[in-house]
C-alpha positions in Angstrom: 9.7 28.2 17.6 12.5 26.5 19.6 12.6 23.8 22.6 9.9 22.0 23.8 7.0 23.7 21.7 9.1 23.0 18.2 9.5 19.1 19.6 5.3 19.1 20.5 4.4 20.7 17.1 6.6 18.0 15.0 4.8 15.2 17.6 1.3 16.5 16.7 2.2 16.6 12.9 3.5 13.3 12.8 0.6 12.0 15.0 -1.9 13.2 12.7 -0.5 10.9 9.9 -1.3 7.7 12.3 -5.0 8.9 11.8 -4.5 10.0 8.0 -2.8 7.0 6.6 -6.0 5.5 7.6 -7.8 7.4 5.7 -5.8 7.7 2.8 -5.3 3.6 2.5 -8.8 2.7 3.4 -9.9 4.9 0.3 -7.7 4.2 -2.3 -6.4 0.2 -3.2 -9.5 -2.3 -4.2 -12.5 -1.1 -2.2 -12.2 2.4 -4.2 -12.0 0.3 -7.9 -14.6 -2.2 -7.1 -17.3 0.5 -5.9 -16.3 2.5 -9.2 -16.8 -0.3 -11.2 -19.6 -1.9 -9.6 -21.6 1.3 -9.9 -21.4 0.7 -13.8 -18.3 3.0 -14.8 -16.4 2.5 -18.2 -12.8 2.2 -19.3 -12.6 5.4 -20.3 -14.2 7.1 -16.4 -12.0 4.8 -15.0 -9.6 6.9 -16.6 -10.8 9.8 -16.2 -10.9 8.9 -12.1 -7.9 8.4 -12.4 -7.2 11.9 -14.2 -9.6 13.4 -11.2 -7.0 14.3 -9.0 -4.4 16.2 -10.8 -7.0 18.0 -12.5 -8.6 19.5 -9.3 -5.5 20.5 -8.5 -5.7 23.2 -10.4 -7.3 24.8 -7.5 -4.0 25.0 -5.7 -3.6 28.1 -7.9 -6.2 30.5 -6.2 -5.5 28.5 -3.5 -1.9 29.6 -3.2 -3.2 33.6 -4.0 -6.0 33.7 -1.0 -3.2 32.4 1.0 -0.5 34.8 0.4 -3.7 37.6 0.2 -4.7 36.9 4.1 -1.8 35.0 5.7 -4.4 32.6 6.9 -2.5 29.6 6.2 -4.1 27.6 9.3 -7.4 28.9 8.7 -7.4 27.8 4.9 -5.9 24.7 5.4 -8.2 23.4 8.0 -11.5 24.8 6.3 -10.7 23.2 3.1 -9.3 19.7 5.0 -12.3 19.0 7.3 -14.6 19.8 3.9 -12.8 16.9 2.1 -12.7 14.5 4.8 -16.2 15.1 5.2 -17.2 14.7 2.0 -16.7 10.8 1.9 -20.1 10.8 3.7 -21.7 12.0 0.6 -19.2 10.1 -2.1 -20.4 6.8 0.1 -24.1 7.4 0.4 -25.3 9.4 -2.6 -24.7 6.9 -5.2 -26.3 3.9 -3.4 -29.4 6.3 -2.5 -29.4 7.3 -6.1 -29.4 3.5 -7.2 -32.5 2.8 -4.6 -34.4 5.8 -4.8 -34.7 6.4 -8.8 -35.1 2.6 -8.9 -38.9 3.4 -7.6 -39.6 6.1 -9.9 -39.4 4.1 -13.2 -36.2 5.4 -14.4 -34.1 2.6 -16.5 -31.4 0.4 -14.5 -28.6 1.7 -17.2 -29.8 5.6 -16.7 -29.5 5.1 -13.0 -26.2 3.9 -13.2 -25.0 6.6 -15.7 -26.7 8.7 -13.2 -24.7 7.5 -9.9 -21.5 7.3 -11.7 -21.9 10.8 -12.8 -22.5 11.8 -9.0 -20.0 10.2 -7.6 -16.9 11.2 -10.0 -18.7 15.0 -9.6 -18.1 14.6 -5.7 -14.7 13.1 -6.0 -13.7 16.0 -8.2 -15.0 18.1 -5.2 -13.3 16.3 -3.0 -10.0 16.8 -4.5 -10.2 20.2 -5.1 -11.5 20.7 -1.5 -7.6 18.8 -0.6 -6.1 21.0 -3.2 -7.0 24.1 -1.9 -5.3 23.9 1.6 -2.2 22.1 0.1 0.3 25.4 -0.6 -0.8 27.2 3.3 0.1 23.4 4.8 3.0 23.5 2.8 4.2 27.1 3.4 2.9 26.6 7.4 4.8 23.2 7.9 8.2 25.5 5.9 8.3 27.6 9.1 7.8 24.9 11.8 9.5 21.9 10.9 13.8 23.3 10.4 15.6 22.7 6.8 18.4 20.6 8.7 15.8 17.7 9.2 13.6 18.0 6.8 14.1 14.8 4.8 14.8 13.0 7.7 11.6 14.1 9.9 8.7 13.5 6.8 10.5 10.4 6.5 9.9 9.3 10.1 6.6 10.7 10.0 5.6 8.6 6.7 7.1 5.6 8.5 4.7 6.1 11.4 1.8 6.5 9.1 2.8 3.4 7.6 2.5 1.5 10.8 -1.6 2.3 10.7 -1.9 1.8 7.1 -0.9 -1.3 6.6 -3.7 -3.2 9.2 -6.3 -0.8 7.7 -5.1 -2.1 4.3 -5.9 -5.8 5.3 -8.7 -5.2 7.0 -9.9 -3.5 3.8 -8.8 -6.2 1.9 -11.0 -8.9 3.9 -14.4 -7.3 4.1 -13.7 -6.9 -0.1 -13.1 -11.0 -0.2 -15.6 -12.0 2.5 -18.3 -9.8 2.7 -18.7 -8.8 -0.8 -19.8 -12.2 -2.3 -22.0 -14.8 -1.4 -25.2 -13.1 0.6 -23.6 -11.0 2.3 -22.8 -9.3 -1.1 -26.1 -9.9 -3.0 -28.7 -7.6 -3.9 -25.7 -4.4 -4.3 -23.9 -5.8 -0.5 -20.6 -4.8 -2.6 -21.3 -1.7 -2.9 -22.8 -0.9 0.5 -20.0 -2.5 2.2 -16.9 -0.3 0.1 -19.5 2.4 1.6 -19.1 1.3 5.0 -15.1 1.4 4.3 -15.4 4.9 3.1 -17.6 6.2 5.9 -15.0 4.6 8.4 -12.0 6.2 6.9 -13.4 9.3 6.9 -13.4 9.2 10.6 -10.1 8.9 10.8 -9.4 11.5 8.1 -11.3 14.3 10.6 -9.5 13.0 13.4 -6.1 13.9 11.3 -7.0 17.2 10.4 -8.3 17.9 14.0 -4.9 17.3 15.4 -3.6 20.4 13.4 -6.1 22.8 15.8 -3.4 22.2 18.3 -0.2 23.1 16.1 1.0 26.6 16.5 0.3 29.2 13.7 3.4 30.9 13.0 2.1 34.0 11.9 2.7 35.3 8.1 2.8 38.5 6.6 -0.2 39.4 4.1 1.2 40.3 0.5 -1.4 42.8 -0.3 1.1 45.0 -2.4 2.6 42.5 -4.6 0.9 42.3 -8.2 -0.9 38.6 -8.9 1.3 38.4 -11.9 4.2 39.2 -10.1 3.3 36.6 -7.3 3.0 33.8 -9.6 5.6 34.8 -12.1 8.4 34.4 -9.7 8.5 30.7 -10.0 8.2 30.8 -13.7 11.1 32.7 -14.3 13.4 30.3 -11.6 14.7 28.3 -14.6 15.7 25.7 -12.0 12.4 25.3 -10.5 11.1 24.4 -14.1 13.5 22.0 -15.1 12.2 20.5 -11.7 8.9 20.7 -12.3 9.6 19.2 -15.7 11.2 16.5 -14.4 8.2 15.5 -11.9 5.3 16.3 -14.4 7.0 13.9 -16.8 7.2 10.8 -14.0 3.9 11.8 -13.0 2.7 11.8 -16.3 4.2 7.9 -16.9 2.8 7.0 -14.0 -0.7 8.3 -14.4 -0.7 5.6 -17.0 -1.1 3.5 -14.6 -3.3 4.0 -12.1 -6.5 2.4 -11.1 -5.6 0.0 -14.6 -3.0 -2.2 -12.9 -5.9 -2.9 -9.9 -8.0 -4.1 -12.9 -4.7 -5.7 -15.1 -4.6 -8.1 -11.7 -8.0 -8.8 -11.0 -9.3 -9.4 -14.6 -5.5 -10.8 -16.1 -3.8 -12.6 -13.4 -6.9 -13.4 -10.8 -5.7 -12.1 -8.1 -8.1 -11.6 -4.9 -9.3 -8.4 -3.0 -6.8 -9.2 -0.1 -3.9 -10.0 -2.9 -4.9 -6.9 -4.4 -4.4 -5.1 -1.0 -1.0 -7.3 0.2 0.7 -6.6 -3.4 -0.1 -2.8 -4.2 -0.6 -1.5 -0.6 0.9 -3.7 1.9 3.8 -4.7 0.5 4.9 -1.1 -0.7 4.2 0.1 2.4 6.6 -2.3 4.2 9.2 -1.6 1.9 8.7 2.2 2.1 8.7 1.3 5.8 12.9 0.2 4.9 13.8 3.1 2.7 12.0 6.3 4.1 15.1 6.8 6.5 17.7 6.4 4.4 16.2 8.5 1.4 15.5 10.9 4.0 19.7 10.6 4.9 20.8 10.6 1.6 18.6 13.9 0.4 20.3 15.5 3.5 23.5 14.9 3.1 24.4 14.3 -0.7 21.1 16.6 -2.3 18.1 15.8 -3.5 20.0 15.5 -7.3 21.6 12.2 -6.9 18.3 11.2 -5.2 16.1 11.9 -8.3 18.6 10.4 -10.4 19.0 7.2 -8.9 15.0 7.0 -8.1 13.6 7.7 -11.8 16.0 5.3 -13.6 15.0 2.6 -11.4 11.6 3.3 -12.4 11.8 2.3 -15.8 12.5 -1.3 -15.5 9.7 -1.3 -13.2 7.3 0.3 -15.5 8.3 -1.9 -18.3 8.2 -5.2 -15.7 4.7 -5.3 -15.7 4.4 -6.1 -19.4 5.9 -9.6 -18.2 3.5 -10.2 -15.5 0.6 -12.9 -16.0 -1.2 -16.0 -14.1 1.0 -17.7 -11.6 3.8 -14.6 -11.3 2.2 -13.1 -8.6 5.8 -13.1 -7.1 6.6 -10.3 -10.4 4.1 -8.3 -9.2 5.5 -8.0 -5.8 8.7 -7.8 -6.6 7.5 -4.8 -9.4 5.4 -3.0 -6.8 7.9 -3.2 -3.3 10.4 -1.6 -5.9 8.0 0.7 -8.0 7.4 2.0 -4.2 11.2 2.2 -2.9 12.2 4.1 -6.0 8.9 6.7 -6.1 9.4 7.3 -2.3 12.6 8.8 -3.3 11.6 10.8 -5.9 8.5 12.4 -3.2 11.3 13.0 -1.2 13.2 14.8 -3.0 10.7 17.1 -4.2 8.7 17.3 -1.0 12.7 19.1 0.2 13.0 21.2 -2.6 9.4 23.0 -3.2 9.9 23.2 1.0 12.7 25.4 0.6 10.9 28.1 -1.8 7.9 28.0 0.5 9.0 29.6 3.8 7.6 32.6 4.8 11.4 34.0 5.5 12.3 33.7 1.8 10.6 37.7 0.7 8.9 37.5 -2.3 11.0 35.0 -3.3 9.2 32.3 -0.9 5.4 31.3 -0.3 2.6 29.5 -1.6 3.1 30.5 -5.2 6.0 28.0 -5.7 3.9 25.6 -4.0 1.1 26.0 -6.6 3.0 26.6 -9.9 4.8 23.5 -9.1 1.5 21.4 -8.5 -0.2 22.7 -11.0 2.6 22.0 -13.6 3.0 18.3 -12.7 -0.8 17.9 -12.3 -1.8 19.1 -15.5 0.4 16.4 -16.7 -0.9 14.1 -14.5 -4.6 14.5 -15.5 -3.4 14.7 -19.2 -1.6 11.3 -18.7 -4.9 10.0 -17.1 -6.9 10.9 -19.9 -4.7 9.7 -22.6 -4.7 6.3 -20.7 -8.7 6.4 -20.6 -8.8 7.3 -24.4 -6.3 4.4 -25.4 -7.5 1.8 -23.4 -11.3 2.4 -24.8 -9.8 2.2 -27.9 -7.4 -0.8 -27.9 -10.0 -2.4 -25.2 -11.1 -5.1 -28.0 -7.3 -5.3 -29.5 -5.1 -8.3 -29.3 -1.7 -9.2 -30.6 -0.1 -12.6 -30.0 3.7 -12.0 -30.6 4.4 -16.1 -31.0 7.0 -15.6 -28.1 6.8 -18.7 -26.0 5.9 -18.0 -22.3 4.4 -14.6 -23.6 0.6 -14.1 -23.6 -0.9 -12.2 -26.5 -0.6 -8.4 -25.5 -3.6 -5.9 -25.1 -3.8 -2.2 -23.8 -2.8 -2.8 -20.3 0.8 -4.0 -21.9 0.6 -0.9 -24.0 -0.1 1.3 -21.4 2.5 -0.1 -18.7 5.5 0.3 -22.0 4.3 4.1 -22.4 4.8 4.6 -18.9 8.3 2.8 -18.9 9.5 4.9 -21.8 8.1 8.4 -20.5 9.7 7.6 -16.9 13.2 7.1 -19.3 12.7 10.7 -20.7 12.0 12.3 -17.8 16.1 11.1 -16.6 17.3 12.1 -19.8 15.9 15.2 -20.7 15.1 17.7 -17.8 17.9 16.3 -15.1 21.2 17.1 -17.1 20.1 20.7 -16.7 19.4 20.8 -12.9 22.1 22.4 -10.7 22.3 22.0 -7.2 25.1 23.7 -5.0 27.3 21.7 -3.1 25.1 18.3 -3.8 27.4 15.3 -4.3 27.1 12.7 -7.6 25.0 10.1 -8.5 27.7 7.4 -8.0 28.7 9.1 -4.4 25.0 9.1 -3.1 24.5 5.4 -4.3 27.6 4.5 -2.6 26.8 6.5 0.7 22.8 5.0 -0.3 24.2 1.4 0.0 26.3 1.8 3.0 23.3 3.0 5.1 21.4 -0.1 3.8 23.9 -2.5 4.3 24.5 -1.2 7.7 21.0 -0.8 8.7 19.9 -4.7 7.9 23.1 -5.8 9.6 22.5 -4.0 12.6 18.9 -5.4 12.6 20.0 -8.6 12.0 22.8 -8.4 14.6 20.7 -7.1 17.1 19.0 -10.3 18.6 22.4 -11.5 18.9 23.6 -8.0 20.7 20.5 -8.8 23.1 21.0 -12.5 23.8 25.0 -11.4 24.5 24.3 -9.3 27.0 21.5 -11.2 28.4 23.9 -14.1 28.7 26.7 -11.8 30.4 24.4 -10.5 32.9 23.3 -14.5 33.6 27.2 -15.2 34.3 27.5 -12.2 36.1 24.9 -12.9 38.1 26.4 -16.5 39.1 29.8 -15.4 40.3 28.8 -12.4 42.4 27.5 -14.3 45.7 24.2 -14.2 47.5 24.8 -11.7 50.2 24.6 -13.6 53.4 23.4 -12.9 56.8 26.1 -11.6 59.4 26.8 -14.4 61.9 24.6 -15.1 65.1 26.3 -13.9 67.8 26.6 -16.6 70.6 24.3 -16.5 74.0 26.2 -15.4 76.4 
């Protein structure tokens, strides 16, 4: 695919993303941690919804064989998209009608609650699994359309675009959580209805994402039919480099599952911050700052390897990990500071493995190439991932009653969300020390080099920002003075009566 119908098909892709960031932000952040825990779930499911996602990942692994089985990469992928963006319907109406309906039939408020929080971490699950299973055909599909000498530099523009709808979809799901969810209009379970009417909106704009893909081309792939399952999946477990990878990002994602929908809760039961605050410091902000970075981590990938790029990204993470041990009431500044960096420093490392499963998955590579790198690698880093969600559930149900006070002035007594966020600062440490000493990439530059070439495109992009009013009023002001020495063009004389 060349010319005009590569340009339309990287338009459409990126398009889509306006629609899906939508989607994506309007489900996640506060509405989706105040409808879990207003339903009536526990420390421990809280966990475990946080565990949800990497373990339906799993999926990705017959996933990746139907796909290299049938070549229907477009097939599969929209199928099992338009099934998960659908299914918010269900995940935002089933567990209010199960509230209402078994609330006339006698059944105990706490066994209606267990009830509806079963349901709805059952349709989640399904709603992961339903992504999962057309993420290694997208992959493999976008492998043979978009061209490895852009890569890192085209996802990153096309994050950046996404960002651009995400970040009004994150306020505006940040108000209706602060003013429609208390008072009346939140009585009588109005919480919960309204994060329902979030959910049913976003997933609008989640079919409207996957829609735009009917219109990208299907590069057509060849079926595997004659190469052995075992064979097919083994290859990537023999590319010693490939695990050392995958090593590398299941231990960061593992860290960072410690986190997850417990740093919503750390702010709004710890520090008091608001639905909207909630939004502005986890979504908004890291979005704006992701808005910064995506182009030059993009650049950098590119140019000096996606090596360097891990390297600088996951040893910046640990200070961040360990900064929110520090937070409390009146930093909220910390927490901003903590999450625009946390979000600099992890869009580097998606980056950077985003480009390197990419090149395993085109359908040029011979047996070498498809899906199956796509699903050994997710299924690697999400086992860890639902692991490291789990373990966070089990510690935090039971340290949820512990308290240490360490007599440091201008340190609050500590409880599991410190312990949790120090785990996840140590882990991200052993992930740089252990499994990226053994990764070789040809011709990639060094971690010093990329930071220096990292720098210069930073320093250069904020001085041409803020240089460019200045550029503009310049040349608005010579075109003024130009304008005042050139002379009206006047009228040739009248010629005199004869």
């Amino acid at each position: 695919m060349q010319g005009r119908a590569l340009r339309r098909a990287m338009g459409l892709v990126t398009l889509s993303w306006v629609f899906g960031s939508v989607w994506a932000t309007a489900i996640g952040g506060a509405p989706f941690s105040i409808f879990a825990r207003d339903l009536g779930a526990s420390e421990f499911q809280i966990g475990v919804l946080a565990a949800l996602p990497f373990l339906a990942s799993l999926v990705s692994m017959p996933a990746s064989l139907l796909t290299e089985r049938t070549g229907a990469r477009k097939k599969i992928f929209l199928t099992s998209l338009y099934t998960q963006r659908l299914l918010w319907i269900p995940i935002a109406i089933v567990p209010l009608w199960i509230l209402s309906a078994t609330g006339k039939s006698g059944v105990s408020s706490s066994d209606r609650r267990s009830l509806a929080v079963a349901t709805f971490m059952l349709l989640i699950l399904l709603m992961h699994s339903a992504g999962a299973m057309g993420g290694p055909g997208w992959l493999s599909w976008m492998a043979d359309i978009i061209p490895d000498r852009c890569r890192g530099k085209y996802f990153s523009r096309r994050r950046q675009w996404g960002i651009l709808s995400a970040i009004p979809a994150a306020l505006v799901a940040g108000w209706i959580v602060d003013h429609m969810t208390t008072g009346a209009a939140g009585g009588g379970g109005g919480t919960l209805r309204w994060c329902a009417i979030i959910f049913l909106c976003a997933a609008v704009f989640g079919v409207i994402d996957i829609h735009l893909f009917r219109y990208v081309p299907n590069v057509p792939m060849e079926p595997r039919r004659s190469v052995p399952i075992l064979r097919l999946i083994g290859e990537p477990l023999r590319d010693k480099q490939f695990l050392f990878f995958a090593g590398f990002v299941a231990t960061l994602t593992f860290a960072v599952s410690f986190m997850g929908q417990f740093v919503t809760f750390f702010l709004m039961d710890r520090v008091g911050v608001t639905g909207t605050g909630i939004q502005m410091m986890l979504l908004v902000s890291p979005m704006l700052a992701q808005l910064l970075v995506l182009p030059v981590w993009g650049h950098v990938a590119d140019r000096m390897g996606k090596k360097p790029v891990m390297a600088i990204a996951s040893l910046g993470l640990v200070p961040v990990g360990l900064g929110w041990c520090f937070m409390g009431p009146g930093l909220h500044w910390l927490g901003y500071m903590l999450s625009v960096a946390g979000a600099a420093l992890w869009t580097g490392v998606e980056v950077a493995n985003l480009n390197f499963v990419l090149e395993f998955s085109g359908s040029d590579n011979g047996e070498a190439g498809g899906s199956a790198y796509v699903a050994v690698n997710s299924v690697i880093i999400n086992i860890a991932g639902c692991v490291g969600g789990l373990s966070a559930g089990v510690i935090a149900k039971l340290l949820k009653d512990w308290h240490w006070d360490p007599g440091v002035p201008g340190i609050a007594s500590v409880g599991f969300y410190e312990v949790l966020f120090a785990l996840s600062g140590v882990m991200r440490l052993v992930a740089a020390i252990v499994f990226l000493p053994f990764l070789v990439e040809q011709n990639a530059g060094s971690t010093m080099e990329a930071l220096r070439f990292m720098s210069a495109n930073i320093y250069n992009n904020l001085f041409g920002a803020i240089l460019a009013p200045m550029r503009f009023l310049r040349i608005h002001d010579r075109e003024r003075a130009t304008q005042k020495i050139i002379p009206f063009p006047q009228s040739p004389p009248l010629r005199k009566a004869a």
